[in-house]
TORTISE-214827 format. One record per atom (N, C-alpha, C, O): residue in three letters; x, y, z. Coordinates in steps of 0.001 Angstrom, whole numbers, plus 524288, in hexadecimal, padded with zeros to 5 digits. Each point is the difference from the previous one (the first is absolute). Example, Ala and Ser with C-alpha at 12.3 -4.5 7.8 and 13.67 -1.06 7.14 Angstrom:
<recs>
ALA833867E9C681E78
ALA7FC86804A680000
ALA80384804B080000
ALA8040C7FFED80299
SER7FA968042D7FA97
SER80334804A68003C
SER7FCFE80442802DA
SER801FD80454800A9
</recs>
This chain:
<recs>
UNKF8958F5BF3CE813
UNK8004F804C87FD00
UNK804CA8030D801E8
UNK80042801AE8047F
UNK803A47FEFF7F7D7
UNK805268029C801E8
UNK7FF7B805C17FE06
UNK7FFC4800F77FB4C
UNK8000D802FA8089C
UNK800C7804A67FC77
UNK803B38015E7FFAC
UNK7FFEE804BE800CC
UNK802C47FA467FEA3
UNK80502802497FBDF
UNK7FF297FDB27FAF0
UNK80072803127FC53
UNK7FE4D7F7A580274
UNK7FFB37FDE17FADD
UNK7FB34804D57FDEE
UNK80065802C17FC15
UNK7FBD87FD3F80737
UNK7F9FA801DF7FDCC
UNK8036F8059F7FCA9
UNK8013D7FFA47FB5E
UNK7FFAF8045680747
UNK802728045F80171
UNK80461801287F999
UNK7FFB2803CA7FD0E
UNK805767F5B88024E
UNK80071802CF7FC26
UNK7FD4D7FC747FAB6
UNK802BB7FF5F7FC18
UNK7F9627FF108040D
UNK7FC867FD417FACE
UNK7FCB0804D67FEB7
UNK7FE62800577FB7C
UNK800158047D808E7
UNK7FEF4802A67FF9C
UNK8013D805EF7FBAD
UNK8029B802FB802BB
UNK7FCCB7FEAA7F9BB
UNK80328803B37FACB
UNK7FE63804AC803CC
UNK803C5802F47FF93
UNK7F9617FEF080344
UNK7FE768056E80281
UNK804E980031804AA
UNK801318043C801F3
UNK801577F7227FF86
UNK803767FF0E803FA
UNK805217FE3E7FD17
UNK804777FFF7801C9
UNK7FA597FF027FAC0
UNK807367FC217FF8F
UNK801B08043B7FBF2
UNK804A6800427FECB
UNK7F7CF8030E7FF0F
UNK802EC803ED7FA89
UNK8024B804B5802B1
UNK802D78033A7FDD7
UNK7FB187FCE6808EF
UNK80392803ED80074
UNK803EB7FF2D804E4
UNK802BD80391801B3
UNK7FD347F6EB80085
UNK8013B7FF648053A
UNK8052F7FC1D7FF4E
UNK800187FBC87FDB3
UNK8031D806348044B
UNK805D37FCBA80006
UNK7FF507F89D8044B
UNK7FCFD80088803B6
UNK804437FC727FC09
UNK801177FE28801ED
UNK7FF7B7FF9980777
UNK7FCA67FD6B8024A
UNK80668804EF7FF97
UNK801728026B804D5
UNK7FAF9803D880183
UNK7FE327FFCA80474
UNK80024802E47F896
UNK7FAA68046080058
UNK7FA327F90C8006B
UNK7FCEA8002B803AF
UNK802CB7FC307F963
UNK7FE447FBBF7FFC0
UNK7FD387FDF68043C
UNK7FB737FED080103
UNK809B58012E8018F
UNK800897FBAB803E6
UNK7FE2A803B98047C
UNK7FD137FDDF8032A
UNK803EA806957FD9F
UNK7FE3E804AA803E0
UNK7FA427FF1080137
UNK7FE687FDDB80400
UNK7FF11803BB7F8A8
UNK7FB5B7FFAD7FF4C
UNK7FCE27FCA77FF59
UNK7FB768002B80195
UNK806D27FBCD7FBA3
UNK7FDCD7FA21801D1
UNK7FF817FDF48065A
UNK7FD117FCD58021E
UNK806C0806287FFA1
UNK8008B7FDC0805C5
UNK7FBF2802DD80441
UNK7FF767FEA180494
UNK7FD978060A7F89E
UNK7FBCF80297802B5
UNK7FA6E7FFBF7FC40
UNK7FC02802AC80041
UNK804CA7FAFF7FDD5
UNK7F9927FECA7FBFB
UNK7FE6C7FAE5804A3
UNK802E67FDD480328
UNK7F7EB801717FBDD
UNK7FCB37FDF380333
UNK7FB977FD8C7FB14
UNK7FDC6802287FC54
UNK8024A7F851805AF
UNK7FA297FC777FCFA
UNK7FA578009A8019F
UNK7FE3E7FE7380433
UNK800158030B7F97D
UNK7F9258012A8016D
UNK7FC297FE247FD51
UNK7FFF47FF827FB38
UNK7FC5A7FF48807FF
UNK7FC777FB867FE1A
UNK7FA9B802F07FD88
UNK7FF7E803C3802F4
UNK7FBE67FC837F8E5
UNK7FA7B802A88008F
UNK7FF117F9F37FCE1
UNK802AB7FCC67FDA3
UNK7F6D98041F8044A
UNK7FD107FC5B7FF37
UNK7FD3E8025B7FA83
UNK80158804387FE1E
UNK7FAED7F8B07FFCB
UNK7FD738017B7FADD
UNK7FC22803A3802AD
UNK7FDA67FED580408
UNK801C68069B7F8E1
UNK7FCCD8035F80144
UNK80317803B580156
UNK7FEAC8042C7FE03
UNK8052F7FC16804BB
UNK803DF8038680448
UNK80196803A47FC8A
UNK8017A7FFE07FB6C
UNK7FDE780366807C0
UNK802578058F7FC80
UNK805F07FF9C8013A
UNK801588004D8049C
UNK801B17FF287F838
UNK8073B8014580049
UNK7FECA805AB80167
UNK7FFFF801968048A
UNK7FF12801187F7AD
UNK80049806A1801CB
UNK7FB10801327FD4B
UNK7FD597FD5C7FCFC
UNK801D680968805AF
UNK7FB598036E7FE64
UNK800D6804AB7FE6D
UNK8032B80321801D0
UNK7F9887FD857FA36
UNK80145805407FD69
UNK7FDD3805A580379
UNK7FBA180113801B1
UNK8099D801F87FE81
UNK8005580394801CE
UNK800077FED680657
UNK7FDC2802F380311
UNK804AB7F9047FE5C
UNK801EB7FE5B80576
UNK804A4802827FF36
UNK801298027A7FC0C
UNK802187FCB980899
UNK805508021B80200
UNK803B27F8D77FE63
UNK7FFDC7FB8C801D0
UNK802BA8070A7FA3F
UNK804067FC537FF08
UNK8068E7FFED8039D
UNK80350803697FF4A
UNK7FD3E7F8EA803B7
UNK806188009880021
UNK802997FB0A7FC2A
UNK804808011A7FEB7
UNK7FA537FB977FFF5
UNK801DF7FB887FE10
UNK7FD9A7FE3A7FC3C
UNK7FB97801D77FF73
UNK8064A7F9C07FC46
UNK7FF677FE7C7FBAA
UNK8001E7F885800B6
UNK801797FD7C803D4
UNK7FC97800AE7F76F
UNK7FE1E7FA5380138
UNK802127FE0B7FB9E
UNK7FF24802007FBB7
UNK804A37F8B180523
UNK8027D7FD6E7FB33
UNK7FC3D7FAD680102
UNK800B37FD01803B3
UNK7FAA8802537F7F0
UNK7FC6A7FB617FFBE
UNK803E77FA997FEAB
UNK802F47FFA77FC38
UNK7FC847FDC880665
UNK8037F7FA8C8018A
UNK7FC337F9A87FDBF
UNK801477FC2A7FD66
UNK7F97F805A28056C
UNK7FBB87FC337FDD7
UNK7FA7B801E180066
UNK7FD54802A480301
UNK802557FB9A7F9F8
UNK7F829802187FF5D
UNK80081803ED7FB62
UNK803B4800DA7FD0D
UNK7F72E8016580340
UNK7FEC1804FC7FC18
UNK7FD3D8056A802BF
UNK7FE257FFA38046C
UNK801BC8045D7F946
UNK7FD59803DE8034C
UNK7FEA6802ED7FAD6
UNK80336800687FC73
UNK7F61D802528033D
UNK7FE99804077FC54
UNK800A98061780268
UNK7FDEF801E8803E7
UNK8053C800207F8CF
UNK800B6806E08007B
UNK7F9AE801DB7FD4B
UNK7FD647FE3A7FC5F
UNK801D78061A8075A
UNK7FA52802DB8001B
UNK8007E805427FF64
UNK80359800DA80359
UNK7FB88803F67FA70
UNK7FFE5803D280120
UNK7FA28802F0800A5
UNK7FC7F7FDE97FD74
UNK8024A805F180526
UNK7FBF3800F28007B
UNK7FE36804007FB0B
UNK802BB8032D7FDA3
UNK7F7F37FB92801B0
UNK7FFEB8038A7FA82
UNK800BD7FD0F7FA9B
UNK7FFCD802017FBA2
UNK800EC7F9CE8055F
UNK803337FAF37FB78
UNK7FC127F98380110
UNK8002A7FCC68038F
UNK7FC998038E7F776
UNK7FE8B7FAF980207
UNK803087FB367FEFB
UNK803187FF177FC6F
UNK7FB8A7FE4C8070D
UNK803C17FA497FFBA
UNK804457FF8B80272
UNK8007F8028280412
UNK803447FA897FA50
UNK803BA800F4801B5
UNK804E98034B7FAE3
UNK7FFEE7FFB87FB33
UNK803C08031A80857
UNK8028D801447FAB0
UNK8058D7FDD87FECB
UNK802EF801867FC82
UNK7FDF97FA7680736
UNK803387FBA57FF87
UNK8034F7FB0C80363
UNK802CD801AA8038A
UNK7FD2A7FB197FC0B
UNK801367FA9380189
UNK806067FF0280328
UNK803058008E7FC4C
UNK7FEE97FEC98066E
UNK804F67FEFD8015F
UNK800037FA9580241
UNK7FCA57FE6C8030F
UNK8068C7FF607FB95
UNK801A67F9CB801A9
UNK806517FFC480329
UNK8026580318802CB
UNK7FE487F9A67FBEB
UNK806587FF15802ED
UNK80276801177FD81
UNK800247FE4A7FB82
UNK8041E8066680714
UNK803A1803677FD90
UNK7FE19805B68019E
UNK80341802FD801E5
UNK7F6EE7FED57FD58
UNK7FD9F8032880123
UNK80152803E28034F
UNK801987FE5180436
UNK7FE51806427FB69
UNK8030F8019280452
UNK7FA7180597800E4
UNK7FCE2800B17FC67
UNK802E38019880713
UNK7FC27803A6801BE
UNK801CC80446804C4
UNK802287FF408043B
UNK7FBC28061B7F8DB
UNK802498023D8045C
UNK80445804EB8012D
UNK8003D804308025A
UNK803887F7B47F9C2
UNK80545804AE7FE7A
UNK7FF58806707FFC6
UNK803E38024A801AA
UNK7F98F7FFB77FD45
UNK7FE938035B80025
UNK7FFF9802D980554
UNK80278803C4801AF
UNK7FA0E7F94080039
UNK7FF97803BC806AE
UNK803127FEFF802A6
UNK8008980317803A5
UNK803557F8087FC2C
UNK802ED7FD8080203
UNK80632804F88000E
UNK802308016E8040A
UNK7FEC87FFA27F871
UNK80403804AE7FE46
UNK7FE95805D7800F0
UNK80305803AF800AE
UNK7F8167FC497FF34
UNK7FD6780663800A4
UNK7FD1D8019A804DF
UNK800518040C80295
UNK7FD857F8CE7FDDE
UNK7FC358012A80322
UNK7FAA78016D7FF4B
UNK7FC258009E802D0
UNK804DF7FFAA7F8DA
UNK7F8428010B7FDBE
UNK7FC767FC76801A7
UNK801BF7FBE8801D2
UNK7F918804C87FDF5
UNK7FCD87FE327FF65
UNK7FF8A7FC667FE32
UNK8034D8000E7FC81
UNK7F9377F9B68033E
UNK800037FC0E7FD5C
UNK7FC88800767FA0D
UNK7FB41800B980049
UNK806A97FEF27FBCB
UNK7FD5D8019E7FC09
UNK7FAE47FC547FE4C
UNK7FD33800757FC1E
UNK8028E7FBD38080C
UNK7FC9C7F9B77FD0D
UNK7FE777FCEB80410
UNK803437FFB880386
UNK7F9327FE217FD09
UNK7FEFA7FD238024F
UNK800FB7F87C7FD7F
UNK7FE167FE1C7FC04
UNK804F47FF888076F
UNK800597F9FC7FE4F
UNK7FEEF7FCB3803E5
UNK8001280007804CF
UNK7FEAB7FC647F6E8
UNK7FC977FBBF802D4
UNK800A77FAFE7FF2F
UNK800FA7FE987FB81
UNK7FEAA7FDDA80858
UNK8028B7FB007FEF3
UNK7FB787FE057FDA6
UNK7FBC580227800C9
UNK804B27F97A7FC0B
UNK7FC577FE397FBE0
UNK800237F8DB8005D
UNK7FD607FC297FEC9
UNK8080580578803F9
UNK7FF947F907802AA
UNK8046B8005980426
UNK802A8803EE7FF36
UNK7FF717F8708061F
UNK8022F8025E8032A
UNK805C6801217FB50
UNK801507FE3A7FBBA
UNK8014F8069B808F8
UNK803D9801617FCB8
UNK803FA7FF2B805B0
UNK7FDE87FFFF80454
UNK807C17FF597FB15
UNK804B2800298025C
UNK803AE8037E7FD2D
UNK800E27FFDB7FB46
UNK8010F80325807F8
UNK80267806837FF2B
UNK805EE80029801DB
UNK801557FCEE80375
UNK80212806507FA86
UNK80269800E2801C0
UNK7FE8F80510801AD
UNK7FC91801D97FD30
UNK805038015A806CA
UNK7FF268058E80312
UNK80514802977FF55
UNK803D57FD6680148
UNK7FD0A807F37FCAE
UNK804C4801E88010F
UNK7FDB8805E080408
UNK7FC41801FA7FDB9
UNK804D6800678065D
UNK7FE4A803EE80042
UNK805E68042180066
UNK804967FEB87FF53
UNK7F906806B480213
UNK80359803F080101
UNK8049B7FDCC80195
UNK803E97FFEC7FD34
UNK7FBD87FE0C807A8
UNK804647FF66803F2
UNK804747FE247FDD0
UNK804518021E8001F
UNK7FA387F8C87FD56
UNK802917FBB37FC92
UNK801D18029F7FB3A
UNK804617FEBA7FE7A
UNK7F8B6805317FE80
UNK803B5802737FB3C
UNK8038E80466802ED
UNK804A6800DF7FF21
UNK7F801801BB8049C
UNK8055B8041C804B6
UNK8042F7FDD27FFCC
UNK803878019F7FD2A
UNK7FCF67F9C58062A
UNK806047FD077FFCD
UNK8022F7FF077FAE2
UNK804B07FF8A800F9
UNK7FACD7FFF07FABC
UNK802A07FEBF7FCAE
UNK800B9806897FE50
UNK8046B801897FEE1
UNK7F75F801EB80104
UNK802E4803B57FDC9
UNK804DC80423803EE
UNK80349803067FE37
UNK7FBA17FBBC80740
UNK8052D801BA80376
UNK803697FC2E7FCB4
UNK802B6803387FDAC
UNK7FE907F910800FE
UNK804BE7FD2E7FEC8
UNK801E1800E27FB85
UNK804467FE237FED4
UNK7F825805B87FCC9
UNK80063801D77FB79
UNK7FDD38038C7FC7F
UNK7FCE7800077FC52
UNK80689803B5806C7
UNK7FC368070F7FE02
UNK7FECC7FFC37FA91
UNK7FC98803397FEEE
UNK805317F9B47FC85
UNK800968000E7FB08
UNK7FB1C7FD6B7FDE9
UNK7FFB87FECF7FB5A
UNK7FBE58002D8086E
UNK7FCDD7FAD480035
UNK7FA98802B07FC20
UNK7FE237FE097FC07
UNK7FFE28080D80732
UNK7FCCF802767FF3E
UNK800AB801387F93F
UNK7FCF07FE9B7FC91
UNK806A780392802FA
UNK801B4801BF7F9B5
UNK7FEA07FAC57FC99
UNK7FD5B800B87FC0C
UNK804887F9188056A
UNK800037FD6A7FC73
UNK7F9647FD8C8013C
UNK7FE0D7FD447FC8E
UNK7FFAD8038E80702
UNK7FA207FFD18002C
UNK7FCC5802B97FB7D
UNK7FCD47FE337FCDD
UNK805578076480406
UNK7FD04802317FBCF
UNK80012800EE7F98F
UNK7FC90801237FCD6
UNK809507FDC7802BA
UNK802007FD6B7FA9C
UNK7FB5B7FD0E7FD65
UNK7FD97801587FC10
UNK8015C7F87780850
UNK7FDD77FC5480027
UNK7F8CD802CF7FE56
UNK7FD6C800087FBF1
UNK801D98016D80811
UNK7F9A8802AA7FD43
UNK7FFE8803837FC43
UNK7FC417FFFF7FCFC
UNK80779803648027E
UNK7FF028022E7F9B3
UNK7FF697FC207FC41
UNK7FDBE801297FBEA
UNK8048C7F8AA80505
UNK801F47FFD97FAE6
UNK7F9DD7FB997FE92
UNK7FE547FEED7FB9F
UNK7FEFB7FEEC80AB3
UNK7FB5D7FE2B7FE52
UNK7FD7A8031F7FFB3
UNK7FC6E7FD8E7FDE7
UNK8011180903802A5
UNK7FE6E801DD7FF53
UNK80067801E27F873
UNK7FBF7800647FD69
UNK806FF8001D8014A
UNK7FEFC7FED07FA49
UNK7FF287FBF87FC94
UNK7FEC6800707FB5F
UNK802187FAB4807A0
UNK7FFAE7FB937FCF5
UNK7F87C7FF84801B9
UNK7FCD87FDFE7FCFB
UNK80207803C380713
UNK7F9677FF39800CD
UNK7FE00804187FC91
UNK7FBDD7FF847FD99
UNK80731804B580226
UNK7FDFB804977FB21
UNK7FE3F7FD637FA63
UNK7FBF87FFC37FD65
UNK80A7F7FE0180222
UNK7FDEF7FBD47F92B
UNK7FBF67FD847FFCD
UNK7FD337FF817FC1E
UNK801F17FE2C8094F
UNK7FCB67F9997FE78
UNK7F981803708013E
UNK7FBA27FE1B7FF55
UNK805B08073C80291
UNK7F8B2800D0800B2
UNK7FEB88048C7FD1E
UNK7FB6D801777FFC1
UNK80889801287FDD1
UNK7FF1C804A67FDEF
UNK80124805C18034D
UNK7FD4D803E67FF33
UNK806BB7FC008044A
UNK7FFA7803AD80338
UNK7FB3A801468046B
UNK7FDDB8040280194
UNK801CD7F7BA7FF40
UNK7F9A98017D80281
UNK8003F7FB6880499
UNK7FBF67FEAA8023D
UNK8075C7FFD17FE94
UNK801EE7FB0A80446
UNK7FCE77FFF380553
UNK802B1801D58038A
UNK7F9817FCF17FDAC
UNK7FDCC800F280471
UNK8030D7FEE080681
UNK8032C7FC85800F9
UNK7FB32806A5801FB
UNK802B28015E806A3
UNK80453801327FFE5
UNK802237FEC480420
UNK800768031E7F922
UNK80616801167FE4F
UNK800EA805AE8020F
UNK7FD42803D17FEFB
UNK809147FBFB80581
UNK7FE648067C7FF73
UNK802628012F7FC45
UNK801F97FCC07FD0E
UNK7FE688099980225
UNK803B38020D7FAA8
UNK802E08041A80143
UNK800F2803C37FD28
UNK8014C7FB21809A7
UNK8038A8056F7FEFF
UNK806317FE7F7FD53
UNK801847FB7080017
UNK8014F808387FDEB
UNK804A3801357FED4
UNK803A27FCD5802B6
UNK7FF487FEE5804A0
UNK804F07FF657F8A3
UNK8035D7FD5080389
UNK8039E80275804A2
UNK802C37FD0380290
UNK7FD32808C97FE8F
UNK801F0803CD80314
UNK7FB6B7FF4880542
UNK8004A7FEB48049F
UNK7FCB18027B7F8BE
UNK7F9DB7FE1880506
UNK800277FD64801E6
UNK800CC80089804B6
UNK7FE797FA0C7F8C7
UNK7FF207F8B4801EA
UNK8054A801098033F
UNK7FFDB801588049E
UNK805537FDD97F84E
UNK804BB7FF928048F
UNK7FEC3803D180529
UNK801737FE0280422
UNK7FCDD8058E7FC30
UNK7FFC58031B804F1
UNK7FAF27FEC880394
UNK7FEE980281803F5
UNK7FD697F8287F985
UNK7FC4F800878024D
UNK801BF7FAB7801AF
UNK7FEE67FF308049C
UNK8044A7FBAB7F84B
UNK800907FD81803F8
UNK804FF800D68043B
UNK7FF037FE4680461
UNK804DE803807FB26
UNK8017C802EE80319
UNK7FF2A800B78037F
UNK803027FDD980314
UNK7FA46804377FE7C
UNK7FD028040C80356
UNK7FCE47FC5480171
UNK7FF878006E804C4
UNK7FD057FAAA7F911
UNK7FC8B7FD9F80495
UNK802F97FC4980203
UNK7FFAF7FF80804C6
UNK803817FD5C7F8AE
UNK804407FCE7801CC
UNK803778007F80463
UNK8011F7FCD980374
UNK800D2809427FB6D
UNK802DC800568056F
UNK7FC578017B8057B
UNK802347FF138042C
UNK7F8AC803087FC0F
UNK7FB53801D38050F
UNK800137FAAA80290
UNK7FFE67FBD07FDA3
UNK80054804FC80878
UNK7FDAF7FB3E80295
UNK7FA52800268012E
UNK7FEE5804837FEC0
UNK7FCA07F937802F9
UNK7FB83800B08007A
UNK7FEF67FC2C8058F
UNK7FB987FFA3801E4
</recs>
């Protein structure tokens, strides 16, 4: 499993990440293993990092929601969200058969964004623009999504991006 290949097959990674930004961050992502059952993440845990699904499957859960409220396979990615902000985990996921991950955390997007102040802006470009395309496909009603302003989001990842912990 090469992450750099994973990284740019990736559209949440390659639509906004140059080449050189790529390879940065490929070089601090880390492979991680869960077994079937394993929680990848939990809702309303402390997120620093996000998961590019490589093999297996995992069901997204929310509480309050029966079932599951959706499926991710390879390509899958989980996470993004807290991964850039710092929020809260909006979901709980679950491996459904073993899964193999790619891991990106803080540290690993830190370095790429010291190497490219311009990084944050084209991040959030990037979620406005799935944030309306999840608007079309659900009716404005896109579930775990946040909705602040693009003046907000930029200052909020910002701001968690650059804190050490």
């Amino acid at each position: 499993m090469d992450a750099y290949d994973i990284l740019k097959a990736t559209p949440f990674f390659a639509e906004v990440l140059d080449e050189p930004e790529l390879k940065i961050l490929s070089d601090h992502a880390r492979t991680v293993s869960f077994d079937k059952g394993a929680k990848l993440i939990e809702e309303d845990g402390p997120g620093h990092s996000m998961f590019v699904i490589v093999k297996g499957a995992a069901e997204v859960s929310v509480a309050d929601e029966e079932g599951a409220v959706a499926t991710l396979g390879e390509g899958g990615i989980l996470g993004e969200m807290s991964l850039l902000t710092g929020a809260p985990r909006s979901a709980t996921v679950t491996a459904t058969e073993p899964v193999e991950a790619l891991e990106v955390d803080k540290s690993a997007l830190a370095n790429v964004l010291w190497m490219s102040p311009t990084l944050v802006d084209r991040f959030v470009a990037m979620l406005m623009r799935r944030q309306r395309e999840l608007d079309k496909m659900y009716g404005g009603v896109a579930w775990g999504m946040l909705r602040p302003g693009k003046a907000e989001l930029t200052n909020t990842i910002r701001d968690f991006l650059q804190t050490t912990e």
